[in-house]
C-alpha positions as CSV (number, residue, x, y, z in Angstrom):
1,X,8.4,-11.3,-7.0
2,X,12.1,-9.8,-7.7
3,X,14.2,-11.0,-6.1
4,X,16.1,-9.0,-3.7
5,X,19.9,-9.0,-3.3
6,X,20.6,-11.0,-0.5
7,X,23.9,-11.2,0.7
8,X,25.3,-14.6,-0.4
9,X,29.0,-14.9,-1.2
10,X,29.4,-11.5,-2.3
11,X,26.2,-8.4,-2.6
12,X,26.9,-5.0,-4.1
13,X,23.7,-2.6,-4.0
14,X,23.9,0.3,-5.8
15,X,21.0,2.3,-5.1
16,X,22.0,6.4,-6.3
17,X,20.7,9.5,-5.2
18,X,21.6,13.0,-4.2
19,X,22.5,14.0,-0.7
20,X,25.3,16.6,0.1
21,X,27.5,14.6,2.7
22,X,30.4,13.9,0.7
23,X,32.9,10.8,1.8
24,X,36.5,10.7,2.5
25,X,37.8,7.3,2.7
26,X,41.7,7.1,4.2
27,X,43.8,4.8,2.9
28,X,42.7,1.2,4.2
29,X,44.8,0.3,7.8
30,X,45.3,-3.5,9.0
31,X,42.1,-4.5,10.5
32,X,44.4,-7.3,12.5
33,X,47.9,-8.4,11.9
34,X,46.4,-11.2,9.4
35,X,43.5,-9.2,7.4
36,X,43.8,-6.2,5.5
37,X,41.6,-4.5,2.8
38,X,42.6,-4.4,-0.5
39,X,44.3,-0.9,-0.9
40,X,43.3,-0.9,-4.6
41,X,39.2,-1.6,-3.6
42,X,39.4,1.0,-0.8
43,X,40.5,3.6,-3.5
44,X,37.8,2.6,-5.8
45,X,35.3,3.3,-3.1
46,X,37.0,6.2,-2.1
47,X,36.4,7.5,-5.4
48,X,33.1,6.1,-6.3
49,X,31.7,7.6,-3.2
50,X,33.4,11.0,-3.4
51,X,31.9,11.3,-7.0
52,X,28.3,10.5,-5.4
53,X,29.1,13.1,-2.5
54,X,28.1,10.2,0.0
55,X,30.0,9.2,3.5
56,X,30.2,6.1,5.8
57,X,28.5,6.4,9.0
58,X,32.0,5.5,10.9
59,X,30.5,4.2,13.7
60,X,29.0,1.5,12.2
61,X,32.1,1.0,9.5
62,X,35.3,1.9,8.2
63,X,36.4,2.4,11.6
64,X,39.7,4.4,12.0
65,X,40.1,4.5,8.4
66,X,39.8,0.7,8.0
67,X,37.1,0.1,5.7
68,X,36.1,-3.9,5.8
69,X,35.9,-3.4,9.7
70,X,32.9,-3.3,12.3
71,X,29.4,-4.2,10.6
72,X,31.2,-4.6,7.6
73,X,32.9,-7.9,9.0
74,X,29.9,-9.1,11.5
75,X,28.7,-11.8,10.2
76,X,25.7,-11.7,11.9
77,X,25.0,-8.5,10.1
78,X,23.3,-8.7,6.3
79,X,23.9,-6.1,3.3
80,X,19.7,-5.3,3.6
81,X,20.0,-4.4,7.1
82,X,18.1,-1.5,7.2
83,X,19.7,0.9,9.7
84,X,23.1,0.4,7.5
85,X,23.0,2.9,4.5
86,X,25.4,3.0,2.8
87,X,26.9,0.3,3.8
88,X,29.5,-2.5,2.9
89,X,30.2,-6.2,3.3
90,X,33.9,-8.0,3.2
91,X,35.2,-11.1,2.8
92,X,38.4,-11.9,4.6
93,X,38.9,-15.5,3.4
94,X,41.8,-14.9,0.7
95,X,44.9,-15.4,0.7
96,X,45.2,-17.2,3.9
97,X,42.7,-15.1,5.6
98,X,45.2,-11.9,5.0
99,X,43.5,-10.5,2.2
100,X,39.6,-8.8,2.6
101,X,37.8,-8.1,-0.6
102,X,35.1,-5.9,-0.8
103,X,32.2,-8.3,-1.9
104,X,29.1,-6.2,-0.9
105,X,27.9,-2.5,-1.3
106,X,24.7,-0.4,-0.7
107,X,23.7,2.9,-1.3
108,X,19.9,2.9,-0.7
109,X,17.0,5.4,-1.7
110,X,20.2,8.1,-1.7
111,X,18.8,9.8,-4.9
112,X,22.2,10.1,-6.4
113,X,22.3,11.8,-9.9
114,X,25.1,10.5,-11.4
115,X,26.8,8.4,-14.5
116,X,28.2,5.2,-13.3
117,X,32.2,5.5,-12.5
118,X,34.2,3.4,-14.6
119,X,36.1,1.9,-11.8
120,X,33.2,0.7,-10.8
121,X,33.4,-2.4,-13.2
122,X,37.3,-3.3,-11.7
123,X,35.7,-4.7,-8.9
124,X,36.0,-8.2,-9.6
125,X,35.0,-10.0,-7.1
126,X,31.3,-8.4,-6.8
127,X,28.7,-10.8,-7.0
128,X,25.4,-9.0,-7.1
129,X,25.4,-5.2,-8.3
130,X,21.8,-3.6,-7.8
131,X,20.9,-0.7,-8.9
132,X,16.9,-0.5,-8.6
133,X,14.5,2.0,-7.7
134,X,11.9,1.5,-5.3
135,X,8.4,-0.4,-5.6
136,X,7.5,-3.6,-4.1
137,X,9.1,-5.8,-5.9
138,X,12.6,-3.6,-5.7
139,X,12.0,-2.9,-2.0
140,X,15.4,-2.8,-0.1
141,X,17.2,-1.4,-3.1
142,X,17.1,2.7,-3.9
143,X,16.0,5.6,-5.6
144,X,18.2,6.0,-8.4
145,X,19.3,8.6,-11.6
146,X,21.9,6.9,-13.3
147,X,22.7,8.6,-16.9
148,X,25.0,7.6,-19.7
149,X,25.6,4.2,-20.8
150,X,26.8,0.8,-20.0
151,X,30.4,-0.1,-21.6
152,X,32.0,-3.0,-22.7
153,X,33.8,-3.1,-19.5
154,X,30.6,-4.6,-17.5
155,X,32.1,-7.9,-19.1
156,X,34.8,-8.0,-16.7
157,X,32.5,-8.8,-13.5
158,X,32.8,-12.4,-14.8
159,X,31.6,-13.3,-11.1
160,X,28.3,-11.9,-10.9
161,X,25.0,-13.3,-9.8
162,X,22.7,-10.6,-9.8
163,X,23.0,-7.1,-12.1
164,X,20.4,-4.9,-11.7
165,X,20.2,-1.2,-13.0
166,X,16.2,-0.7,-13.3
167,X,14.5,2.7,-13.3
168,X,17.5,5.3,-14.1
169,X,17.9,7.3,-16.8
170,X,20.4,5.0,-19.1
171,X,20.8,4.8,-22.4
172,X,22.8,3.9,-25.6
173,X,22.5,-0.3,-26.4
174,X,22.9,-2.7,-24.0
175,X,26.8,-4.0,-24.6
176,X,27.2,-7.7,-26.1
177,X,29.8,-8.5,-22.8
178,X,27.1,-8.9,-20.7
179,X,27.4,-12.5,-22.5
180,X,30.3,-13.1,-20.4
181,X,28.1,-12.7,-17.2
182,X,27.8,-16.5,-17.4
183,X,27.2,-16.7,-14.2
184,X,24.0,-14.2,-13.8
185,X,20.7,-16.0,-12.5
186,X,18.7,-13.0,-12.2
187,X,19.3,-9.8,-14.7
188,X,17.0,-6.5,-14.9
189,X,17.3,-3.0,-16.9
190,X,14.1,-2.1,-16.7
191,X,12.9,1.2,-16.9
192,X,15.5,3.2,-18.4
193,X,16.2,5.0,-21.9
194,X,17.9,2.3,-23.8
195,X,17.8,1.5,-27.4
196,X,18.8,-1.3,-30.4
197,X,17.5,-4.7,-29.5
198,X,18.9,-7.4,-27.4
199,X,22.2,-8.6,-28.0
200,X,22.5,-12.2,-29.2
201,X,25.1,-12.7,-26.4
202,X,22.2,-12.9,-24.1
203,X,21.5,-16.3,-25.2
204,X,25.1,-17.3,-23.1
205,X,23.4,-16.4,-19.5
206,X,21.7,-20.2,-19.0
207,X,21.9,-19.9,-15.3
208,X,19.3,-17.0,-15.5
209,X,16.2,-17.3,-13.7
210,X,14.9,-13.9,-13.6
211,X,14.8,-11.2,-16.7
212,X,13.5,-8.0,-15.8
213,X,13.1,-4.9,-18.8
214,X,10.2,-3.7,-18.6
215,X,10.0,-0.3,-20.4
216,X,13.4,-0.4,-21.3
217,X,13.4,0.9,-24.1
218,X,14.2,-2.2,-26.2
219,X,12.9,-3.0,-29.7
220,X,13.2,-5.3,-32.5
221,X,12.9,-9.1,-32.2
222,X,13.7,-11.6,-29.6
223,X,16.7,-13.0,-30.5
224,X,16.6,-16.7,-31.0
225,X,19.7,-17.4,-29.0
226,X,17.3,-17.3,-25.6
227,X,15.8,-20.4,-26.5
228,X,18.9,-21.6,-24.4
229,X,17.4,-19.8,-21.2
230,X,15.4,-22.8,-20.1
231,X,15.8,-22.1,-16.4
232,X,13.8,-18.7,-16.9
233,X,11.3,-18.0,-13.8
234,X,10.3,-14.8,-14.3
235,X,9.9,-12.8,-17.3
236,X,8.9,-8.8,-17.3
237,X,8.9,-7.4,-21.1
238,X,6.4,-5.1,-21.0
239,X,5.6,-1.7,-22.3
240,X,9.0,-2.1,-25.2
241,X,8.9,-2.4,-29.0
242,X,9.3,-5.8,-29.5
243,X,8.4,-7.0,-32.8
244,X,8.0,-9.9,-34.6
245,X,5.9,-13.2,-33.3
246,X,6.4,-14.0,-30.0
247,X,8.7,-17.1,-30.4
248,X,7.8,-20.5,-30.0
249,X,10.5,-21.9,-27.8
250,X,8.7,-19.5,-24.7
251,X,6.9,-22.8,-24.6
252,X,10.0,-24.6,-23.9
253,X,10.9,-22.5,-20.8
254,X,9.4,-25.1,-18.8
255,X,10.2,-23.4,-15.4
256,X,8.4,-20.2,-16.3
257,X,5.8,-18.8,-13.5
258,X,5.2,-15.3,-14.8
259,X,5.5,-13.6,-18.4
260,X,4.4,-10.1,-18.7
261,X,4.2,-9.3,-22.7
262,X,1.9,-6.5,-22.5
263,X,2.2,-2.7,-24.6
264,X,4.7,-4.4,-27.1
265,X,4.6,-4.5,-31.3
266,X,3.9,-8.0,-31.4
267,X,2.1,-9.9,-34.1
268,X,0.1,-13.0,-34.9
269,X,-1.1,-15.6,-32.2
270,X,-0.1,-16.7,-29.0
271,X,2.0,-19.8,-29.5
272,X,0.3,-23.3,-29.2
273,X,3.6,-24.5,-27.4
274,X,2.1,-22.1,-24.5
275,X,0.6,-25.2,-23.3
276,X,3.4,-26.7,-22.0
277,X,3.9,-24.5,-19.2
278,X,2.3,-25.8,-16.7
279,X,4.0,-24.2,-13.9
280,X,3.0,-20.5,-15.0
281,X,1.2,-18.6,-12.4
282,X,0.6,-15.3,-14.2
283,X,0.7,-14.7,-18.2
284,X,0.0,-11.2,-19.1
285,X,-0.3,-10.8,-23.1
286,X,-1.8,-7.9,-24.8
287,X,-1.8,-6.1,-28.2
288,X,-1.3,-8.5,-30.9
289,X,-1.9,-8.1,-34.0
290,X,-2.7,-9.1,-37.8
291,X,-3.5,-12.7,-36.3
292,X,-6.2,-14.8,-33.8
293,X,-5.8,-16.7,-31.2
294,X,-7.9,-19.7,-29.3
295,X,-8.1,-20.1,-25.7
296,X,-7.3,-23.8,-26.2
297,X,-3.6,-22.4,-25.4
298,X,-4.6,-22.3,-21.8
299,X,-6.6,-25.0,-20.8
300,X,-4.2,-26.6,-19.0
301,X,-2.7,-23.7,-17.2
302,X,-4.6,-24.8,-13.8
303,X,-1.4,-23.3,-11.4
304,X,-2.6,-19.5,-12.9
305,X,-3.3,-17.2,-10.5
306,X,-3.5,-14.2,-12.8
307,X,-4.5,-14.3,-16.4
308,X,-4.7,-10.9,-19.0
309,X,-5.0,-12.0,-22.4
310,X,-7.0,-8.5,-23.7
311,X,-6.7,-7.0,-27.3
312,X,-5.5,-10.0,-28.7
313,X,-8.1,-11.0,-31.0
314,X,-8.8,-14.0,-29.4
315,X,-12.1,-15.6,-30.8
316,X,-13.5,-19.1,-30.0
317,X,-15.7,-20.5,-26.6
318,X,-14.7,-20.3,-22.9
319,X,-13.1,-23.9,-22.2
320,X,-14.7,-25.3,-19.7
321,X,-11.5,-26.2,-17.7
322,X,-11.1,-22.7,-16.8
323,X,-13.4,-23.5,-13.6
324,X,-10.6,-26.1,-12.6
325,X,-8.6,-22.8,-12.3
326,X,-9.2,-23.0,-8.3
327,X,-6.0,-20.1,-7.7
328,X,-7.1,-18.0,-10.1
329,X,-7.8,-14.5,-8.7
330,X,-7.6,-12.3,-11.9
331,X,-9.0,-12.8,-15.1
332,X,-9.5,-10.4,-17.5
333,X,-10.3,-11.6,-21.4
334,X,-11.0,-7.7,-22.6
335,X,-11.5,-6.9,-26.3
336,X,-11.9,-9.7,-28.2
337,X,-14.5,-11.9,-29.7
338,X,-14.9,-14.5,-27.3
339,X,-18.3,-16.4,-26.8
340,X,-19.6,-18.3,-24.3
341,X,-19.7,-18.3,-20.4
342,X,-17.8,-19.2,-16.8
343,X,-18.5,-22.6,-15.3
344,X,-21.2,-22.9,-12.7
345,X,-18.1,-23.7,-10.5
346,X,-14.7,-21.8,-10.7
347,X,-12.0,-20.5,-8.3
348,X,-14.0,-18.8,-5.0
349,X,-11.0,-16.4,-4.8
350,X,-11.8,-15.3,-8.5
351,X,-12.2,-11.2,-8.1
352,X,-14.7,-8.8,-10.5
353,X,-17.6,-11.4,-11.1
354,X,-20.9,-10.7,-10.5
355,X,-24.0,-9.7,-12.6
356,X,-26.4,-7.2,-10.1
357,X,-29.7,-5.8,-11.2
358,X,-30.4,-2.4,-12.5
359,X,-27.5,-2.6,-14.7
360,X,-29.6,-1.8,-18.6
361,X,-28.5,1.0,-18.7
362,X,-24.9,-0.3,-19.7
363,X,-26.1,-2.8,-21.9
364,X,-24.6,-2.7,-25.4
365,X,-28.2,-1.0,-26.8
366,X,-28.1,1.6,-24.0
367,X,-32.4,1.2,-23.2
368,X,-32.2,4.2,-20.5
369,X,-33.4,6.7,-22.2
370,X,-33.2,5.6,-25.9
371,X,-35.2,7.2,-28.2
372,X,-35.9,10.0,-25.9
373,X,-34.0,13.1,-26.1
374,X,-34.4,14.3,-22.4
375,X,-30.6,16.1,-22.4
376,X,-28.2,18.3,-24.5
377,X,-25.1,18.7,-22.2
378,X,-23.6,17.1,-19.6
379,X,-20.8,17.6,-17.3
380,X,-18.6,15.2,-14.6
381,X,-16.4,16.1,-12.2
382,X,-14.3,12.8,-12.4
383,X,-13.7,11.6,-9.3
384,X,-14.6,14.5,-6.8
385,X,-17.2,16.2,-5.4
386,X,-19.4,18.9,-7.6
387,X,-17.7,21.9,-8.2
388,X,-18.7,25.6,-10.3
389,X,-16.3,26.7,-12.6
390,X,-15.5,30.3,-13.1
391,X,-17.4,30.4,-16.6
392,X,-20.7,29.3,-14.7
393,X,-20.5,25.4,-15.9
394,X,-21.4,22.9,-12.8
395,X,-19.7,19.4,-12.7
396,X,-21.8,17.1,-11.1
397,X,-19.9,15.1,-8.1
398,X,-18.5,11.7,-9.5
399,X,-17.3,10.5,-5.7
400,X,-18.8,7.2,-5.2
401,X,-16.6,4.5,-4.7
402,X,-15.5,2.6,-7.4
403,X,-13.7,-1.3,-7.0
404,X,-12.2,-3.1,-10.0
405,X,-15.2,-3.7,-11.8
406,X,-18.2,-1.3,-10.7
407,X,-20.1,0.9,-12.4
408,X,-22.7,4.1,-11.3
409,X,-25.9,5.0,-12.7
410,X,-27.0,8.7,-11.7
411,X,-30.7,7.8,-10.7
412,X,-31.5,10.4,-13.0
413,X,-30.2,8.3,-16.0
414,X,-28.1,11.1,-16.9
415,X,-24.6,9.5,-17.0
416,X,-22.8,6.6,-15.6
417,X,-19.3,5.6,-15.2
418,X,-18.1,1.9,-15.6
419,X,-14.3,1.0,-14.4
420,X,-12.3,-2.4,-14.7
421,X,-9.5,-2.6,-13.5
422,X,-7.2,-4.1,-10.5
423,X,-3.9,-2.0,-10.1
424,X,-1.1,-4.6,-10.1
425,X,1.4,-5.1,-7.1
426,X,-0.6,-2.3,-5.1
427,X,-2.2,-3.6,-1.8
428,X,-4.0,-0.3,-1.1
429,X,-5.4,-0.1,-4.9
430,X,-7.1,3.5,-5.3
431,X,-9.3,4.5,-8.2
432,X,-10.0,8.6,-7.0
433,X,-6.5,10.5,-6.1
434,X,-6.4,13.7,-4.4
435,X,-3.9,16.6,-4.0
436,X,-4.2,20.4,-3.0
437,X,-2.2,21.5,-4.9
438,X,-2.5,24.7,-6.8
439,X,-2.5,24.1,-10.9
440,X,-1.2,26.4,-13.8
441,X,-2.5,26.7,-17.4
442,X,-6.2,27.2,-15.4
443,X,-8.1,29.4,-13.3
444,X,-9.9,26.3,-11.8
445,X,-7.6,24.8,-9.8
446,X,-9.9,23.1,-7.7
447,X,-11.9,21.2,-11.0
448,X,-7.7,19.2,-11.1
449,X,-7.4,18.6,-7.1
450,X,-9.0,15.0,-7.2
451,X,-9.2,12.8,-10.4
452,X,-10.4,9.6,-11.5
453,X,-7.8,6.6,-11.6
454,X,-8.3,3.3,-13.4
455,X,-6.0,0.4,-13.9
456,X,-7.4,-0.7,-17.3
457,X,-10.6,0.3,-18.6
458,X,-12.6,3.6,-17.5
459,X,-15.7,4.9,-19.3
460,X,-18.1,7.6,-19.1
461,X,-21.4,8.0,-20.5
462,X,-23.8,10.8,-20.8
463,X,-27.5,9.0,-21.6
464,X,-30.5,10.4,-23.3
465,X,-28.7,13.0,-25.2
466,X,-30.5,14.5,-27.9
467,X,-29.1,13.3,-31.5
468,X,-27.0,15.8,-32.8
469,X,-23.3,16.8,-32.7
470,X,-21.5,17.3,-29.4
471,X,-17.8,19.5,-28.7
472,X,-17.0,17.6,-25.9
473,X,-13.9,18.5,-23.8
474,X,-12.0,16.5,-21.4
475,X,-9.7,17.7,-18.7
476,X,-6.5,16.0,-17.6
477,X,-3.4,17.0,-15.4
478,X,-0.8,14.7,-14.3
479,X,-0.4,14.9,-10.1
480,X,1.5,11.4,-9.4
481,X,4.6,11.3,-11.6
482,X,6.9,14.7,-10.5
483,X,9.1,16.6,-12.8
484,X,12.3,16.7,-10.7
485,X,15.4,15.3,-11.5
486,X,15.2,12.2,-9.3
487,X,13.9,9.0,-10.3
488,X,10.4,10.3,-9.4
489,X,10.0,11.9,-12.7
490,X,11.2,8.4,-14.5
491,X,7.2,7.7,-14.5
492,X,5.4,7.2,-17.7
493,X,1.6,7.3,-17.8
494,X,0.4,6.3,-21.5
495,X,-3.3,5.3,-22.2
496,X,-5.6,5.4,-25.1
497,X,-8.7,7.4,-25.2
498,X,-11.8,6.2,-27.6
499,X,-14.8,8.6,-28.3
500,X,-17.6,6.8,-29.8
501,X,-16.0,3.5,-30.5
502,X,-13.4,5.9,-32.3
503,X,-9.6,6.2,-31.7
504,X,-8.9,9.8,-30.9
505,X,-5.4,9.7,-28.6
506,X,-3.0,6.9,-29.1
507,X,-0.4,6.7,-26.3
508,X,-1.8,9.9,-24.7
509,X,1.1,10.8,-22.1
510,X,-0.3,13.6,-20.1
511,X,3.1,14.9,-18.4
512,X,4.4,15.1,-22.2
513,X,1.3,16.9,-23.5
514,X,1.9,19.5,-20.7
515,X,5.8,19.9,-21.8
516,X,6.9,17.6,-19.3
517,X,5.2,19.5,-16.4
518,X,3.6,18.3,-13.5
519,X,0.2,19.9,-12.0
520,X,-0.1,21.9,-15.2
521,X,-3.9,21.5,-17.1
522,X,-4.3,20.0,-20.3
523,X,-7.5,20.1,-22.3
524,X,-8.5,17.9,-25.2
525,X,-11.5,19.2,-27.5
526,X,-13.2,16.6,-30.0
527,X,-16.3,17.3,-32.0
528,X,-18.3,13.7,-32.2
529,X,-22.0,12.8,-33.5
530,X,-25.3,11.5,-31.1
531,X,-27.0,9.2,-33.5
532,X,-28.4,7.0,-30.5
533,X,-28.9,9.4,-27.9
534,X,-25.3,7.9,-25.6
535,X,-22.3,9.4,-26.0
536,X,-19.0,7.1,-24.8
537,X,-15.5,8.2,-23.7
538,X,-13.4,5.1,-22.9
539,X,-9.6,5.6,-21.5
540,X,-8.0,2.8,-21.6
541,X,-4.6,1.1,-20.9
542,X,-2.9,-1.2,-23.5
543,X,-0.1,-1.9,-21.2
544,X,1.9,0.9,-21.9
545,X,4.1,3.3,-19.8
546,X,5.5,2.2,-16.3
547,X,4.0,0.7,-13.5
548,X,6.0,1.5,-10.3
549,X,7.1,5.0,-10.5
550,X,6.8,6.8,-8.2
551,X,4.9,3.6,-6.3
552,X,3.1,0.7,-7.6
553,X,0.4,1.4,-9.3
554,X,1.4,4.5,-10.9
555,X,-0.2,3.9,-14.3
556,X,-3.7,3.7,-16.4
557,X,-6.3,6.3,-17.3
558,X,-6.5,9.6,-14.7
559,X,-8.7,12.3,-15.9
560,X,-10.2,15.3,-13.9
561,X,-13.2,16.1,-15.8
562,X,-15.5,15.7,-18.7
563,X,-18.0,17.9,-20.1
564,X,-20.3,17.8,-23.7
565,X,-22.3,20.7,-24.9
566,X,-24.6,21.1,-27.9
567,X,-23.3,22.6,-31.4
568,X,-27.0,23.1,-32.4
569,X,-29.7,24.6,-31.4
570,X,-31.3,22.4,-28.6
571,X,-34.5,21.2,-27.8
572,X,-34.6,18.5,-25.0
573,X,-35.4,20.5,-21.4
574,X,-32.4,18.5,-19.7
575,X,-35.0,17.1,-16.9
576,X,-35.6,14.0,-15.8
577,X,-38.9,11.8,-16.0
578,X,-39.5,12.0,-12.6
579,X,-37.6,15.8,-11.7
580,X,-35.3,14.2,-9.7
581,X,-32.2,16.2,-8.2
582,X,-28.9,15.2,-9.7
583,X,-27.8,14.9,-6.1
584,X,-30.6,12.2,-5.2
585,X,-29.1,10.1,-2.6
586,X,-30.1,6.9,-5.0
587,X,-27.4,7.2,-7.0
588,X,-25.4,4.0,-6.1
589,X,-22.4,2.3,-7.2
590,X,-22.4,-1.7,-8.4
591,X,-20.3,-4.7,-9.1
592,X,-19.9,-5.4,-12.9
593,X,-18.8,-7.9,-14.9
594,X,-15.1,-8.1,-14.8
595,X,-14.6,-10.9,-17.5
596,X,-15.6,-8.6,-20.2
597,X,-17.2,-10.7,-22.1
598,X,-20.4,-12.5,-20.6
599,X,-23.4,-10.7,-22.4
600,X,-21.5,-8.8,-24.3
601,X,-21.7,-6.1,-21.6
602,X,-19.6,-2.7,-22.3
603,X,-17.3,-4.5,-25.6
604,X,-14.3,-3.9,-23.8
């Protein structure tokens, strides 16, 4: 979990956002005969404040034009008090107790839109600068749209513990000074516009313990000065364009409990020197290529309590240590070519397992129906209830409740669903969203108002279709990630999209596809061939885009509806064997296999 800033020695909390109060700092009066503020901090704050067009609430601070005075100098009051936004903390210690430094500084879920002030980086004696948006793991930080970059200057807060400027709007390359940060321990820039790669100078920072830039914007290699980092905890690197192997001296990070590497440009195999860390807890790897990999890397991983290791081209058996894995709650081993299956006995806690009845129709060789051409068309609404369009087609209801690895048969055999999936960090995960709002680039508004969700893998399938070809069309329009110009609209939600085994969107970004708009339709047309009588649409996230904007979770396939029609002259009757109603109460949902690769169920 990030690690919040938590006043130690010194806290500054830059959290920035837009509100119309603007602040008015005097210049700083004796607080007692012996203690004064800094005149030269109090104008920095001054300034930086009245360029966010934010004010002290002077009840609770900067009392009669004091600044370090009231809650500011309690010491039984913290920086992540709540009910104090924004807020300072002093430290009256120097110079014989005379002196107060400014040492802590919040300015939480404010929305400010903003570049950073330079003065901000002459105050020395800062010892944790956050500047995060919000999510679980940021909680207690802010809301923020910081633009421009970050200067060479940032080297000067030579006292700092803990730098954070995730989700904003930076950019430019991240300066080599923050080197001279040789004090950091914990150091995130995740999701923000950056670019270049990371600066050798990194390698300096051996006190870190927490590296957070996820969707950063990074690329190239990891430099091989971080093999120095070896008191590294936590790792995020997700969704950047990291290239190059991932480097052997991870394995030497001997500390290490989590490492995300997912939605990156990695190549070849996950390093054998993996092994060594024994104290990881979650290892999230995904997207490698032009090399295999065994699982032999983590058969002595028994701490893990979350393990993604899909699209890696890992081949090989299922050691059978993995049912020593008594934490393990996730496990998800998605498209690759392993063989073999779980241990009799594994963790209890371990979530999507389960193998019900009823479930041929979702084998590999689709039986239901096969060889029988009882349909030509077919038409979902994804994730709501049945709906008419205004050009006469009817979406039948796809509303039962789907958990992170169920599927649902129609008990007409007509088309299923399948997801996999369990949203990350989210303890209300949601696979169906719905809005009212009203849509543009449509006339049915209400066909966009509730959507499918999935946090990995979410297919549909229409069964028993006559062979032929199909001109199938699938509806999407993005209703989580806003286009404001807050940190709401920071949000990225990419995913892939396979018809027929075949790649047909690569990073689809929805938002982007509709010109950066929010509740505006987008449709995506595709002709594709029925040799087998199934036809398959399979979204699926690669680890890709952001995950916790606007709110954890925020990521993975959403689609609002899918329909195929015939481009040929049909002759199945599109009835069942047995005439039931598509709206038969029968139709249930199940638990799947969430392993993805027992039977060979679904080739995830």
């Amino acid at each position: 979990m990030m690690r919040q800033c938590i006043l130690g020695s010194a806290i500054l909390v830059i959290a920035l956002s837009v509100f119309s109060s603007l602040f008015n700092f005097t210049q700083a009066q004796p607080q007692t005969a012996k203690a004064t503020t800094d005149p030269y901090e109090a104008g920095v704050i001054n300034s930086i404040f009245s360029k966010w067009g934010i004010s002290a609430d002077k009840t609770q601070w900067n009392i009669s034009g004091e600044i370090c005075s009231g809650r500011a100098i309690d010491s039984t009051t913290s920086i992540d008090d709540g009910p104090f936004n924004p807020f300072i903390k002093c430290d009256c210690s120097f110079n014989k107790k005379t002196t107060c430094h400014i040492t802590a500084l919040k300015v939480y879920a404010l929305d400010v839109i903003s570049q950073i002030p330079p003065e901000l980086w002459t105050l020395i004696y800062l010892t944790n600068l956050c500047g995060y948006g919000t999510s679980i793991w940021y909680r207690n930080l802010g809301q923020n749209y910081l633009t421009g970059s970050l200067p060479p200057s940032i080297g000067n807060l030579t006292r700092m513990q803990y730098m954070t400027f995730g989700i904003n709007a930076l950019s430019g390359k991240l300066p080599k000074e923050l080197g001279n940060l040789t004090q950091l321990i914990s150091l995130a820039f995740g999701s923000n516009k950056l670019s270049g790669s990371l600066p050798d100078e990194l390698g300096k920072l051996v006190k870190l313990e927490q590296l957070y830039m996820d969707s950063s914007g990074i690329s190239g290699p990891i430099p091989s000065t971080l093999s120095s980092l070896k008191n590294l905890v936590t790792v995020w690197a997700s969704d950047n364009r990291f290239t190059g192997r991932i480097p052997d001296f991870i394995g030497n990070w001997s500390k290490l409990q989590v490492l995300r590497f997912q939605g990156n440009s990695f190549e070849g195999s996950i390093p054998s020197s993996f092994s060594n860390l024994t104290s990881l807890t979650e290892l999230r790897i995904s997207g490698l290529s032009n090399g295999s990999s065994s699982l032999n890397v983590i058969k002595n991983l028994k701490s893990m309590t979350i393990l993604e290791l899909r699209n890696n081209n890992i081949s090989g058996s299922i050691p059978s240590t993995i049912g020593e894995f008594q934490k393990l709650i996730v496990l998800f081993l998605g498209n690759n070519t392993l063989s073999g299956t779980l241990p009799r006995q594994k963790s209890s806690i371990l979530k999507n397992i389960g193998l019900p009845t009823g479930l041929n129709c979702l084998q590999k060789t689709f039986p239901c129906n096969r060889g029988a051409a009882r349909y030509s068309d077919f038409a979902i609404k994804c994730g709501g209830p049945q709906i008419r369009t205004a050009d006469g087609i009817v979406y039948q209801a796809d509303n039962e409740t789907l958990g992170p690895a169920t599927y649902f048969v129609t008990d007409t055999n007509r088309w299923s669903v399948s997801n996999v999936g369990l949203f990350g960090g989210s303890n209300n995960p949601m696979f169906e969203s719905s809005v009212s709002n009203q849509f543009t680039n449509t006339v049915n508004s209400e066909l966009f108002q509730t959507a499918r969700l999935s946090a990995s893998s979410l297919r549909y399938y229409g069964l028993g279709l006559e062979n032929g070809f199909y001109n199938i069309t699938l509806q999407f329009a993005e209703t989580a990630i806003l286009d404001s110009t807050t940190w709401k609209s920071l949000g990225r939600r990419v995913f892939d999209i396979y018809i027929q085994g075949t790649l047909v969107l690569k990073d689809f970004d929805i938002q982007r596809e509709a010109g950066g708009v929010s509740y505006r339709a987008v449709q995506k047309q595709f002709r594709f061939e029925v040799k087998e009588n199934y036809l398959e649409v399979h979204l699926f996230w690669a680890g890709k885009g952001t995950c916790c904007i606007p709110a954890q979770g925020t990521y993975g396939p959403l689609i609002q509806a899918i329909s195929a029609t015939p481009d040929f002259v049909p002759t199945a009757n599109n009835t069942s064997p047995s005439n039931k109603s598509p709206s038969s109460k029968k139709n249930r949902a199940c638990l799947i296999i969430g392993l993805l690769w027992v039977l060979e169920l679904f080739a995830f």
